[in-house]
C-alpha positions in Angstrom: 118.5 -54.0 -29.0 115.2 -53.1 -27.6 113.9 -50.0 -26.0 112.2 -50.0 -22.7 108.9 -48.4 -22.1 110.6 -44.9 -20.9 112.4 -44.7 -24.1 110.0 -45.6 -26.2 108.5 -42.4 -25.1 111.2 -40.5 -25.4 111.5 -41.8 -29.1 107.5 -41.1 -30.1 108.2 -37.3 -29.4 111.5 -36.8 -31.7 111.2 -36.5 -35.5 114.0 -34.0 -37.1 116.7 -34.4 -40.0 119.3 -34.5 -37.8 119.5 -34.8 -33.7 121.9 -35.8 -30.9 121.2 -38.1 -28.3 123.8 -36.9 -25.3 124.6 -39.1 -23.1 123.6 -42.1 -25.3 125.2 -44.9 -23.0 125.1 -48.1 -25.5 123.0 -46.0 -28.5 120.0 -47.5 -28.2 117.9 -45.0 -28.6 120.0 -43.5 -31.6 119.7 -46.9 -33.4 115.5 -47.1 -32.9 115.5 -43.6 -34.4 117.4 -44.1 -37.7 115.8 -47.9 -38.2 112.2 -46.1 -37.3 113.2 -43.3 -40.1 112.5 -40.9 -37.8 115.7 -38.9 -38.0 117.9 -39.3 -41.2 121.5 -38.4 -39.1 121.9 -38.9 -35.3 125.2 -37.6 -33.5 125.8 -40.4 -30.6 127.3 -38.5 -27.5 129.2 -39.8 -24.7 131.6 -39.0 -22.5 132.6 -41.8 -21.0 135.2 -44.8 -22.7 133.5 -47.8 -21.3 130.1 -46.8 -22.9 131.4 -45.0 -25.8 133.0 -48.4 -26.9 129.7 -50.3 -26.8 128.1 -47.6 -28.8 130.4 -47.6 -31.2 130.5 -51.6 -31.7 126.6 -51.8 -31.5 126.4 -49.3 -34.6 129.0 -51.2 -36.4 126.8 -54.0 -36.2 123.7 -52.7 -37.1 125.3 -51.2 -40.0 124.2 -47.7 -39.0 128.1 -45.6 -39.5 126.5 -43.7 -42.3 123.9 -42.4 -40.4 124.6 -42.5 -37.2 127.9 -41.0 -35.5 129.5 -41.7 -32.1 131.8 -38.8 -30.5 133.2 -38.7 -27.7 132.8 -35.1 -25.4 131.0 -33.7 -22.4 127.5 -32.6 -23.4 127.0 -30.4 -26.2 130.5 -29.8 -26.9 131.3 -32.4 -29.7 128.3 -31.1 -31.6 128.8 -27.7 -33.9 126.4 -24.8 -33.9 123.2 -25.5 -36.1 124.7 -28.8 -36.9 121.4 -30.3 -35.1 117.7 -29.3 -35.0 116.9 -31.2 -31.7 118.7 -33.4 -28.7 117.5 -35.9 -26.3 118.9 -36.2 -22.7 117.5 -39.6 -20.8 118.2 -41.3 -18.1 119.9 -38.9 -15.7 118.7 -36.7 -12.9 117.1 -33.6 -13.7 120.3 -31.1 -12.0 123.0 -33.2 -14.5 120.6 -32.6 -17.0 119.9 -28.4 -16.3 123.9 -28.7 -15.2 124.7 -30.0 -19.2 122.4 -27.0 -20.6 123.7 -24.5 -18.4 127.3 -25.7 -19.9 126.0 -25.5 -23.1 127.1 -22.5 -25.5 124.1 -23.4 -27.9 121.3 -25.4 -27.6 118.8 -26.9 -30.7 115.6 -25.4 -31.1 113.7 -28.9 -29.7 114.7 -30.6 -26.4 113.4 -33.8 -25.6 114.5 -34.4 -22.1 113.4 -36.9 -19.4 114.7 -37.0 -16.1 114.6 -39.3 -13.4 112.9 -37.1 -10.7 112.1 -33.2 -10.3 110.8 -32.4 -14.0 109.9 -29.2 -12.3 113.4 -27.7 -12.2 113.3 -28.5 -15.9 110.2 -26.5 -16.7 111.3 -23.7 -14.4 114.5 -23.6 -16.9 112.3 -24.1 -19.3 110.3 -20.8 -18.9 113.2 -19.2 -17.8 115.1 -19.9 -21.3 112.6 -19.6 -23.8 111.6 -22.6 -24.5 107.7 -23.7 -24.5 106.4 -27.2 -23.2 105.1 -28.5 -26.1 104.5 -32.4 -25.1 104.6 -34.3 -21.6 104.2 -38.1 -21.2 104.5 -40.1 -18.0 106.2 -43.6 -19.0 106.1 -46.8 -16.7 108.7 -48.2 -15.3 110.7 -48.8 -12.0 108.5 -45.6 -11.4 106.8 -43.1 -13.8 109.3 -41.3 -15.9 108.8 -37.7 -16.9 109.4 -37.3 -20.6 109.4 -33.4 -21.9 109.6 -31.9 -25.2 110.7 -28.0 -25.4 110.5 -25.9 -28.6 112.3 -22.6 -28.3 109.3 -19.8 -29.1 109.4 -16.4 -27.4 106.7 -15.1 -25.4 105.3 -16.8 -22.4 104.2 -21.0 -22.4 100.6 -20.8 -22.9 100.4 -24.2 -21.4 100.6 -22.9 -17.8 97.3 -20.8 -19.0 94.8 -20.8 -16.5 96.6 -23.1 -13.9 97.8 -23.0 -10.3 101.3 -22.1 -10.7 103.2 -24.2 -7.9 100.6 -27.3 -9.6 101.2 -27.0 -13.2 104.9 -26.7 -12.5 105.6 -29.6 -10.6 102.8 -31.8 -12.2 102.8 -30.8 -15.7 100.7 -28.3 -17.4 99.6 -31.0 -20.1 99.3 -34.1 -18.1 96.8 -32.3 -15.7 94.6 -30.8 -19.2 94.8 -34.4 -19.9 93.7 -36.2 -16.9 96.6 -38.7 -17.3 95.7 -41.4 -15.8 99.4 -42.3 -14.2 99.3 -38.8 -13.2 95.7 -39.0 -11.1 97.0 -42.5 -9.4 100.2 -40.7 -8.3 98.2 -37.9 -7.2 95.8 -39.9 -4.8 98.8 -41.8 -3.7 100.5 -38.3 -2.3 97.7 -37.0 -0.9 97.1 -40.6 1.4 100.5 -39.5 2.6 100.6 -36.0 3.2 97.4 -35.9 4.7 98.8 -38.6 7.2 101.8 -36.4 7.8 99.7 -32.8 7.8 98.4 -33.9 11.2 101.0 -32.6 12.6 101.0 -29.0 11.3 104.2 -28.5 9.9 103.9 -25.7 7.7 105.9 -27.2 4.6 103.8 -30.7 4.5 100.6 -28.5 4.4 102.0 -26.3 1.4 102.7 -29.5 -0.2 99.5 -31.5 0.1 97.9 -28.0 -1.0 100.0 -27.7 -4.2 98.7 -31.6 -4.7 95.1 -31.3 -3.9 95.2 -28.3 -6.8 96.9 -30.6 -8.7 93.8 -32.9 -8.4 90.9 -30.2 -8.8 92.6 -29.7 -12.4 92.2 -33.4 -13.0 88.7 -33.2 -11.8 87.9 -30.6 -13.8 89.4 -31.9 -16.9 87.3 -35.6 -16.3 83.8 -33.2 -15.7 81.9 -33.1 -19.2 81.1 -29.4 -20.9 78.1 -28.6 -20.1 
């Protein structure tokens, strides 16, 4: 079983002694992480039968039972306090993915999470929960996938240092430090549109196309040389 380009991000930015990958659908991910020794234990969590059987029979033929266990349970609920040091949620929206934490009553210290669309709600939580942005990638695919890693660390994220707020929070404080080069194409492409659309003066297409063109003076600033 093979991983597609989004989660062979995802599974670049996990490395821990034991994780959970919730929602693991046919265990892909789970399998690539043991057979990559990048994780010695993985819990395999789903909630659904249909999935949860293919899980369990691609596992039994990879050989993987010892290390890799499939249980059955919404979320983080099959998983024991402290039983993990990080989890992975792919593949779903970003509000089933903030809906699973909120249902949570413990979370890991390291979340690797990468939602379909509005990664933004996840750093909000993010900030909001005490957990710092650590790494951001943008993986292709049908489109560009968000992938985020959180560390639980008090204090405020330095990696929203020195940025427009609304930019750094809907863009990603890293990717736009970085210049990412999906990022900048995605960034011209949305500004083609809204400034099409701002012709018309509606007052929450202009706040968007401003949040985007700061978005792009970070880039710019990151691609000029130091002087």
């Amino acid at each position: 079983m093979t991983l597609d380009a989004r989660l062979k991000a995802v599974l670049q930015l996990i490395r821990a002694a034991s994780h959970a990958d919730i929602g693991t659908d046919h265990a892909a991910l789970p399998l690539a992480l043991i057979r990559s020794c990048r994780c010695q234990n993985v819990i395999a969590v789903e909630l659904n039968a249909g999935p949860l059987q293919l899980a369990l029979a691609a596992v039994g033929r990879a050989g993987l039972g010892q290390q890799i266990e499939v249980r059955q349970g919404d979320g983080f609920a099959p998983v024991a306090p402290r039983e993990i040091q990080s989890a992975s949620l792919t593949g779903m929206g970003a509000r089933t993915i903030l809906g699973i934490l909120g249902r949570a009553e413990w979370l890991p210290p390291t979340l690797i999470l990468q939602p379909n669309a509005e990664p933004e709600a996840l750093r909000a939580w993010a900030q909001a929960s005490g957990y710092h942005l650590k790494q951001e990638v943008l993986a292709p695919g049908f489109w560009r996938y968000p992938v985020l890693s959180f560390e639980q660390v008090d204090g405020a994220d330095p990696a929203y240092l020195n940025l427009p707020a609304a930019a750094a929070l809907k863009f990603g404080p890293h990717l736009l430090r970085s210049a990412d080069p999906h990022l900048q194409a995605e960034l011209r492409a949305q500004e083609r549109r809204l400034s099409a659309l701002a012709v018309h003066g509606r007052p929450s297409v202009m706040e968007e196309l401003r949040v985007v063109r700061d978005a792009l003076a970070c880039l710019l600033d990151a691609l000029t040389p130091a002087p």
